[in-house]
N, C-alpha and C positions, 0 to 999 in steps of 0.2 A: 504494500500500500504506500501510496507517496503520501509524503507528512507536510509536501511545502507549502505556501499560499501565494505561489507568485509573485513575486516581491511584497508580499505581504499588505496588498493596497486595499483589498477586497475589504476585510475584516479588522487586521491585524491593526492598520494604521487609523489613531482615533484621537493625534492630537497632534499641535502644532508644534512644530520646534521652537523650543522658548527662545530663539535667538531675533532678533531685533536687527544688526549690525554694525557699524562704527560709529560713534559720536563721542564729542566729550572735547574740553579744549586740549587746547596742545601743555602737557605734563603735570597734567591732573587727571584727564580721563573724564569718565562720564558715572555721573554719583546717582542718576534718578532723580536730584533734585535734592538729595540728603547731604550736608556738609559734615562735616564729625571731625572739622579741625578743633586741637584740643580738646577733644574726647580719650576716653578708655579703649581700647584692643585686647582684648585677651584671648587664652586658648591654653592649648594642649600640646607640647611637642612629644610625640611617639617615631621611635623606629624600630626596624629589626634587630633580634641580638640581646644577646646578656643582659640586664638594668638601662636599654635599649642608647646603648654606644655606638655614635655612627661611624666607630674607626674600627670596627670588627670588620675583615672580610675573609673569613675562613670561608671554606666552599663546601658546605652542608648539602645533602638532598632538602628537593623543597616536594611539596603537596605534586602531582604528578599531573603536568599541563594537559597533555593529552588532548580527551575529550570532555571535559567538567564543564560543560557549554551550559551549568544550573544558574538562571537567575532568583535568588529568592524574591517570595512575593512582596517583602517588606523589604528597606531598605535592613543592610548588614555591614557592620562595618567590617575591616580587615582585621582578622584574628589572629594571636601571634606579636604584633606591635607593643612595646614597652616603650612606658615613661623614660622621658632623656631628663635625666636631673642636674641639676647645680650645671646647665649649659648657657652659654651667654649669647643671646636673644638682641640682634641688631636690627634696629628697621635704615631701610636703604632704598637709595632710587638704581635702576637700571637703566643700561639701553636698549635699544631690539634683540641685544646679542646676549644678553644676561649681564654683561659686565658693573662692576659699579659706577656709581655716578658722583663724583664729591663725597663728601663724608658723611659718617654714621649719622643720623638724625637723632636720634636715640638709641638706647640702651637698656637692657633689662637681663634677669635672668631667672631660668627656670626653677620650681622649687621641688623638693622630692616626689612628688607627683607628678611631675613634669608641667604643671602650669606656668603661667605666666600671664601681667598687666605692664602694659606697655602705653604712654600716654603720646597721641599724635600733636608735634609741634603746631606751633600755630602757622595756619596757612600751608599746612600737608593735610590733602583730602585724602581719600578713598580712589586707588587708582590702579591697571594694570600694568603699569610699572614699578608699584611702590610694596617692596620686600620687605619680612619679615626672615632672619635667615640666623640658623644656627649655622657652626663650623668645629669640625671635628680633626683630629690629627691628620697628615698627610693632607690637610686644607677640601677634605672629604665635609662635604655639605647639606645641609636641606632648606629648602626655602620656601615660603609662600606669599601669593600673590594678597595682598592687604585691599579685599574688595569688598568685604563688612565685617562688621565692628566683632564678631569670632572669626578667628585667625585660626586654625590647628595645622599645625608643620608637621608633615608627614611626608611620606614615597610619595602617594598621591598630588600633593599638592606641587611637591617636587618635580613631577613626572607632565601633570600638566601645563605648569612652566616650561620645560623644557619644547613639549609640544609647540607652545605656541612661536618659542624662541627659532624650533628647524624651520614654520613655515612661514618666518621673516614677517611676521604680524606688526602691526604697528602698537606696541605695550601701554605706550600711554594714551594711545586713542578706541582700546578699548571698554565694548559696555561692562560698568563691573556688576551686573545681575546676570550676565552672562557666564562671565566665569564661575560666578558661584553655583548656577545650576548645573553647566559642567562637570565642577568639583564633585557635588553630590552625585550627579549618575552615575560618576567612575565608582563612587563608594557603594553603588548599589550590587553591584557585581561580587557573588562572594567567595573573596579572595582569600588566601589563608598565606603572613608571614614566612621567609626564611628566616636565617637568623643572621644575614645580612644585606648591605643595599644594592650591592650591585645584584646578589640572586633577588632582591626584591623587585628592582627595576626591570629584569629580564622577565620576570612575573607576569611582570604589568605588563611589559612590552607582549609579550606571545597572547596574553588574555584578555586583552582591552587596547593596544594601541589600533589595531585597527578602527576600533569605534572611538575613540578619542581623537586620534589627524583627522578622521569624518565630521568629525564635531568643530576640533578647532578650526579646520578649514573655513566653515563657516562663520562664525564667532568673527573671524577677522575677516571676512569676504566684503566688507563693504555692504552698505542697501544695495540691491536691484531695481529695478523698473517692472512692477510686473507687467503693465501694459504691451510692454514688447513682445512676450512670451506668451500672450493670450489666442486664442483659439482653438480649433477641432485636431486633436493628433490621432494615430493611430500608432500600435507600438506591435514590435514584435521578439520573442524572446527566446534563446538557444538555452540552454543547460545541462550540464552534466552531473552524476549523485555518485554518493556512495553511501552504502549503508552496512553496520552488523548487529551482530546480537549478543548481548549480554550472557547466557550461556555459550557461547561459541558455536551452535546449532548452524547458523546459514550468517547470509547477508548478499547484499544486492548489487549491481552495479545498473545505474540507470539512466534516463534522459529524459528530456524536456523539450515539448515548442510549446509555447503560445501565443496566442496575439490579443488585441486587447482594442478595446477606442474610447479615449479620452479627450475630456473638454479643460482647456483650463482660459480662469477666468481672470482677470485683474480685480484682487481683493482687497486693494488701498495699498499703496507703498511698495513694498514687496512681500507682501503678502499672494500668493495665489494660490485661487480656491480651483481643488483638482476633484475634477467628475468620472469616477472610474464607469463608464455605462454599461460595458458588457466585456467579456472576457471567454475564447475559445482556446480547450487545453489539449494537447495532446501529449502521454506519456507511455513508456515501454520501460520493462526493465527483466532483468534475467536474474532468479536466486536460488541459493540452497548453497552445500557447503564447499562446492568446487564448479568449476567447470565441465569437468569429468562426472561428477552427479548432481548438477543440476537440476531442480524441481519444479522452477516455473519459469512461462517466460510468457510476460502480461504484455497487454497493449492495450488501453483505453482513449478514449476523445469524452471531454463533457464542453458543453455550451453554458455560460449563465449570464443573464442578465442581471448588472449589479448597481447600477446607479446611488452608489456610494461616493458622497462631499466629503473631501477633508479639504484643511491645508498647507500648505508647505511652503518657502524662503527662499527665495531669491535673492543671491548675492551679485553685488557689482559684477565678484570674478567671476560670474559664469555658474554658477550651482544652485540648482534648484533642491533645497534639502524637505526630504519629506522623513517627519519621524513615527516611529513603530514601536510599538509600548511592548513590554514581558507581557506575554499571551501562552494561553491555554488551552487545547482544542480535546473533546472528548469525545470519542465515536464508541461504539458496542463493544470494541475485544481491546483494543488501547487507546493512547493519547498522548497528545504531545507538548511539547514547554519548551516558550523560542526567547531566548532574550532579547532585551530592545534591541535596535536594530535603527539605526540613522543609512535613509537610503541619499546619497549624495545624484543625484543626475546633472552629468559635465555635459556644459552647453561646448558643441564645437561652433568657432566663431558667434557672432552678434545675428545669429539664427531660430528658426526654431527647429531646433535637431538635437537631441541630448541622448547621452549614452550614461549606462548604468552596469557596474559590474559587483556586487554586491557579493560578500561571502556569508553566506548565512548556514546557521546548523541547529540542530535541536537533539532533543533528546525525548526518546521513546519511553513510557512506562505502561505499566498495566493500568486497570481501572477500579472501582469499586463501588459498591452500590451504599452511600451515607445513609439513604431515609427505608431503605427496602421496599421501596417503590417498584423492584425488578429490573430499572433502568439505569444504568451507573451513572454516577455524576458527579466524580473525583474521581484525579490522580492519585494514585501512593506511590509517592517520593520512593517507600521503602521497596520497591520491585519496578527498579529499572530495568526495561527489557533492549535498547539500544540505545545506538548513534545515529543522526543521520547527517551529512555534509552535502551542500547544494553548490554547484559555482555556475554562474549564467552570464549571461551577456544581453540585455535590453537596450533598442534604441527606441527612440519617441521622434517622430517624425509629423510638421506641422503641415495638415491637408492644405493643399490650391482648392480655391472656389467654382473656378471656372477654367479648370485642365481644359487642353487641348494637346491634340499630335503636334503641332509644330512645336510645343513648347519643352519636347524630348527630343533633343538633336546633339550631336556630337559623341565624341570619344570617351567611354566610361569603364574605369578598371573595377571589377570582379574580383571578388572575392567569396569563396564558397567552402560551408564545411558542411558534414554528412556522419550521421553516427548510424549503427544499424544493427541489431542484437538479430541472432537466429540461435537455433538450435544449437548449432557445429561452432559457433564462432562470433567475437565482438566486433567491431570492425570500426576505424574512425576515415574519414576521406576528407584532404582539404585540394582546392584545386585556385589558380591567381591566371586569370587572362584577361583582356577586353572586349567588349563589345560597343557596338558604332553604330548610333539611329541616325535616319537620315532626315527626321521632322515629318514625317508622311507615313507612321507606326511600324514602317519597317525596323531591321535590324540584323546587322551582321555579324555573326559570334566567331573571334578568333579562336585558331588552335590553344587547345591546352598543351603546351610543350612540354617536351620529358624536363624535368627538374621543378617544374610548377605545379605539379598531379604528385598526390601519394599518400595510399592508403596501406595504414598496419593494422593490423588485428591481434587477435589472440582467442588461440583453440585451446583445449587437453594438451593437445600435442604441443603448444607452447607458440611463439609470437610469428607474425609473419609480415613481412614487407613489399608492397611491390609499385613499381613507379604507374602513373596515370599519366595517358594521352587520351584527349579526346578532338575529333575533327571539327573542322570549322563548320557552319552554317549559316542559313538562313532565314528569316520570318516572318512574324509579324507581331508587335503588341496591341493590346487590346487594356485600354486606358477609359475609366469614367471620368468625367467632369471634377469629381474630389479627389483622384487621384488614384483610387481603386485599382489595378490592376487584376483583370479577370481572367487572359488568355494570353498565353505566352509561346510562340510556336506551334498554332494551333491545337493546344493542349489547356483545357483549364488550369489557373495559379490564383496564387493570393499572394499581394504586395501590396506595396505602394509606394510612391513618389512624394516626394516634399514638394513644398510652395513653392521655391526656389529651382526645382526640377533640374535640381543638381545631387541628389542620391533617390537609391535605391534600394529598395530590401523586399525581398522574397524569400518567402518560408513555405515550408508543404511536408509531409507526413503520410504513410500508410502502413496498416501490419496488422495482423490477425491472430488472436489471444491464440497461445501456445506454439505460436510459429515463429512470424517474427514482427518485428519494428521497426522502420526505417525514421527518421528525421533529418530535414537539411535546412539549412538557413545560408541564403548569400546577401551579401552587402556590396553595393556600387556609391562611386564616386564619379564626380564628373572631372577630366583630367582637363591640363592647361592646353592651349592650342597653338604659342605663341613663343612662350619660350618655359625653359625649367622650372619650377617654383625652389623658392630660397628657402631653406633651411638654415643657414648660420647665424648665432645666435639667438635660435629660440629654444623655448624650452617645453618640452611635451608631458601631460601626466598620461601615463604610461599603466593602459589595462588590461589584461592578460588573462585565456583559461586556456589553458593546456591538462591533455593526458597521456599519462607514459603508461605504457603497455608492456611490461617485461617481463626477462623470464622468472621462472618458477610462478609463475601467475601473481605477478606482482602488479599491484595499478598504484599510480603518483599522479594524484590532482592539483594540480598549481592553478597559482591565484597570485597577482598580484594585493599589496595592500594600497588602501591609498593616495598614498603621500609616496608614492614611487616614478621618478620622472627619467625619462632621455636630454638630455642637457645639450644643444649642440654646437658645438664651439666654431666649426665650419663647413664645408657643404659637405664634405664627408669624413670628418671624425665627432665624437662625441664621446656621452658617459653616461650608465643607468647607476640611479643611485636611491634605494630604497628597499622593503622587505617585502618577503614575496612569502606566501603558504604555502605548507607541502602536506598533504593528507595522503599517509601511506597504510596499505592493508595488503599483505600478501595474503594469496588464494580468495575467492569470494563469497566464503565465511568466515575468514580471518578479522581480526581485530583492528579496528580504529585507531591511527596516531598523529598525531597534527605536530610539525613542528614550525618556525620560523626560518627563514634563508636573509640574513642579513648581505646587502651590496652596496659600496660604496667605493663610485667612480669607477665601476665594469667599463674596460673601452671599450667601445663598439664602433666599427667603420661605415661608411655609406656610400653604396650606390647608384646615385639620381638621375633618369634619362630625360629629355627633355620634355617627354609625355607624362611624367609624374611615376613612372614605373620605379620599383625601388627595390634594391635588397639593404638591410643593414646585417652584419653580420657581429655576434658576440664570442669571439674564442677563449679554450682554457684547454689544460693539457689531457682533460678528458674527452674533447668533442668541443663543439659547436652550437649555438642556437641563430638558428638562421631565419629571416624576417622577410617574405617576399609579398609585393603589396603595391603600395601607391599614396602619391601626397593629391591629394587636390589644387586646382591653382592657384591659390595663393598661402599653399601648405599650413593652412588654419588646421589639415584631419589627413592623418593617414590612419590606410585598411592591410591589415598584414595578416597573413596563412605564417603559423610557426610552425618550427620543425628544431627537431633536438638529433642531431646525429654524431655517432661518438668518430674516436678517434679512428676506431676500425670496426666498421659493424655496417650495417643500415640504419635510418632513422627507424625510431622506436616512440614518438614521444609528438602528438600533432596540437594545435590547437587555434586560436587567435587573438590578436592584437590590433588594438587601438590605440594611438594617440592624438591627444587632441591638446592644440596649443594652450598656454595658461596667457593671462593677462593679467 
């Protein structure tokens, strides 16, 4: 059974992001209106560690990162943390970078409890640049941002410091009710102590930084405009699962399309109000405790009409943030528990086209029946029956009014991926060429050339590789006035076109319960006509799902995190620098493990033909990840087919790649 909600819009999402965006004057910040110069500050200093010293860095095991993907229902603070006693307690200004700013403002120190009252100078507000900060041997630190009148110095607060510090935030023209709801949602997650900082911080990083750079991205995004962004979309959505079970009995390997059509509306400021209306799913997945005795192999499609308002924030930078509250779902034999979930959707250029790569997971438990009504209606915590991990890819694309064939002309690169579950075998396909309308719904589809085709799989008999060509042709499209796309080479399709009639996406599905599954999803851009598009000097966020397919039946689901970019220095060199997820499980009943892949400054080479065709390639002395694709004209969005091929072998490992410019 699939446990996911589609990015969670239907149901799951029932509140707005409490974020607002920048204001506040320049190195005071933004108080809400509250002043509290010469006022009281107090709090709590806690860390990891013995009578909580933050110069301990022995290398203890900590609580096992894994898969603990439990949010509890009440907030929990982190368990484990000890009072820092008789520590001296500095309040400080910063700058973007953390550093200090002139001298101590004050002074205080903590008492065996670890409290502390610290009084704000006259004419020092409330502000996200103004620190409160212990300091420990080896000039090892904790700091927190002074954004209301309780202060508590912790990992946490530490941690989201630092966040805002990598995404070059402006500190003191942040709102400080912002930070402070922040603060709290990290603290809702419940996290358990090392009994040091840096295993503390690695904690946090594997088990919340992803939802935290989601968070502060925002926070410091600047207002938007929602009016820009208003109108009819239509969205469609790739994804791939995995799943096991708590006995070790089976587990699943599975996939995802959907599509979707939404309204969005300008709700004042940046606020916009998003109208999910209806939603079409298609899902397959293959399970039991091997490939070799496999027990099922599903295939479903449901339709629903959902005319479900929330809303969501629109930042200057480009992100529409929609947030996803801990949720609960209870069906007859189980159920499931998702923790919040902030869905960021990256606007590529001053468009209405936004991409969404969302790493979401939950956990399986049994059910039970409270009232003996015969109908369950609770979780028990205590009979966890799995994991499940989801990684997807959605774009949102803003409908034309009044399409027309001539408004589909020119040179468009392709990009295509294909998953397909059978009996015998998993199979993934990604394929990179162009095709060329001529404004009159024709269309001419170039070869797939050998190096651009390639599909692996995996049997019993273990992995398999082989390259993909396919012949050129010829057409016709078949385009509505909204942008619909209905037939495509005299074959019914389902797509659509944007307002701009400069991308494209087609999705489609068939397979038959106990047989098999097919799904595919392609994405088009429209390339330049004129000359190369520039790349040097910008900088890409960088979204990513990939699967590796290997031997002894092993699967590796990647995922970018993100706050993970391509940086690029000139038209062809560059650097990825950011963390990326790795959800490993050999055989498919095996067991669940989530780790982190920290990179900083991977070189990576480019490229770039004068059609926007592109390869970048990343090397290391194991292999390769290789990126073949396309920029659009004026390289605001590249569309990339990846591929992991080692140093001697064949590719094993397919998926794709996005980036979209930041501003």
């Amino acid at each position: 059974m699939n446990g996911f909600k589609k990015l969670a819009l239907a149901a799951a999402v029932s509140s707005v992001v409490g974020i607002a965006g920048c204001g506040g004057s320049s190195g005071g910040g933004s108080t809400g209106g509250e002043t509290v110069s010469g006022e009281t500050i107090s709090g709590t200093a806690t860390a990891p560690g013995e009578e909580g010293t933050i110069a301990s860095f022995t290398q203890p095991s900590i609580f096992e990162v894994a898969l603990n993907f439990v949010v509890a229902p009440v907030a929990a603070a982190i368990t484990g943390l000890n009072p820092v006693k008789g520590a001296t307690v500095e309040l400080i200004r910063v700058d973007d970078e953390g550093n200090q700013i002139g001298d101590v403002l004050a002074q205080t120190a903590t008492s065996t409890t670890g409290n502390y009252k610290l009084t704000l100078p006259q004419g020092v507000n409330l502000a996200g640049n103004l620190v409160v900060r212990i300091t420990g041997q080896n000039n090892k630190q904790l700091r927190a941002q002074v954004v209301e009148k309780d202060v508590d110095i912790n990992p946490v607060s530490e941690f989201v410091l630092r966040k805002f510090i990598e995404t070059g935030a402006d500190l003191d023209q942040l709102v400080v009710t912002d930070v402070v709801k922040l603060s709290g949602k990290v603290e809702e997650f419940d996290l358990t102590a090392g009994a040091n900082l840096d295993e503390m911080f690695s904690t946090l990083e594997s088990e919340v930084g992803d939802f935290v750079e989601s968070e502060v991205a925002v926070v410091a995004g600047g207002k938007g405009e929602a009016s820009t962004v208003a109108g009819d979309y239509r969205s469609a959505a790739f994804a791939l699962e995995l799943h096991d079970a708590e006995n070790h009995s089976s587990g699943t390997y599975a996939h995802s399309l959907w599509a979707s059509s939404f309204q969005l509306a300008d709700g004042g400021e940046n606020v916009v109000n998003v109208t999910l209306v209806d939603e079409d799913d298609l899902y397959g997945s293959r399970g039991g405790p091997s490939l070799s005795s496999a027990e099922w192999l599903n295939h479903e499609s449901e339709f629903e009409e959902v005319n479900e308002t929330f809303d969501g924030i629109l930042t200057q930078s480009g992100i529409l943030a929609i947030q996803g509250e801990f949720e609960e779902e209870i069906e007859e034999e189980e159920g499931w528990r998702w923790p919040a979930a902030t869905y960021n959707l990256v606007q590529a250029g001053e468009r209405g086209l936004f991409f969404v790569q969302p790493n979401e997971a939950s956990v399986r438990y049994a059910v039970i029946d409270t009232n003996d009504d015969g109908t369950p209606d609770a979780l028990d915590p205590s009979q966890k029956l799995g994991d499940e991990i989801s990684r997807s890819f959605e774009v949102f694309a803003r409908q034309p009014t009044n399409f027309q064939s001539s408004d589909l002309s020119g040179q468009f690169g392709r990009v295509y991926i294909a998953s397909e579950i059978t009996t015998g075998e998993l199979i993934l396909k990604t394929e990179v060429n162009t095709i060329t309308f001529d404004g009159n719904g024709n269309f001419n589809y170039a070869e797939v050339m050998e190096g651009h085709g390639h599909q692996i799989s995996l049997s019993a008999s273990g992995p398999g590789y082989v390259p993909i060509t396919d012949p050129a042709d010829t057409g016709t499209f078949v385009v509505d006035s909204s942008g619909d796309i209905t037939e495509a080479g005299g074959e019914p399709a389902d797509g659509f076109i944007n307002d701009t009639g400069d991308f494209i996406v087609m999705s489609g599905g068939d397979g038959e319960l106990g047989s098999y599954s097919e799904l595919d999803m392609t994405l088009m851009t429209k390339l330049p006509t004129d000359s190369g598009p520039s790349v040097a000097g910008k900088q890409y966020r960088l979204q990513l799902i990939s699967m590796k397919l290997d031997t002894q039946e092993r699967f590796l689901l990647s995922s970018s995190k993100f706050n993970t970019f391509l940086t690029m220095a000139s038209e062809t060199e560059g650097a990825i620098s950011g963390s990326f997820l790795e959800v490993e499980k050999t055989t498919l009943g095996g067991q669940l493990s989530v780790s982190t892949d920290m990179v900083d400054g991977a070189e990576a080479s480019a490229s770039i033909s004068a059609n926007g065709a592109t390869t970048i390639t990343v090397g290391s002395s194991e292999g390769s990840t290789t990126l073949d694709g396309f920029f659009n004209a004026d390289a605001s969005l590249g569309l990339f087919a990846l591929r992991w091929e080692p140093t001697e072998g064949d590719p094993d490992e397919l998926g794709l790649v996005i980036l979209t410019e930041t501003n």
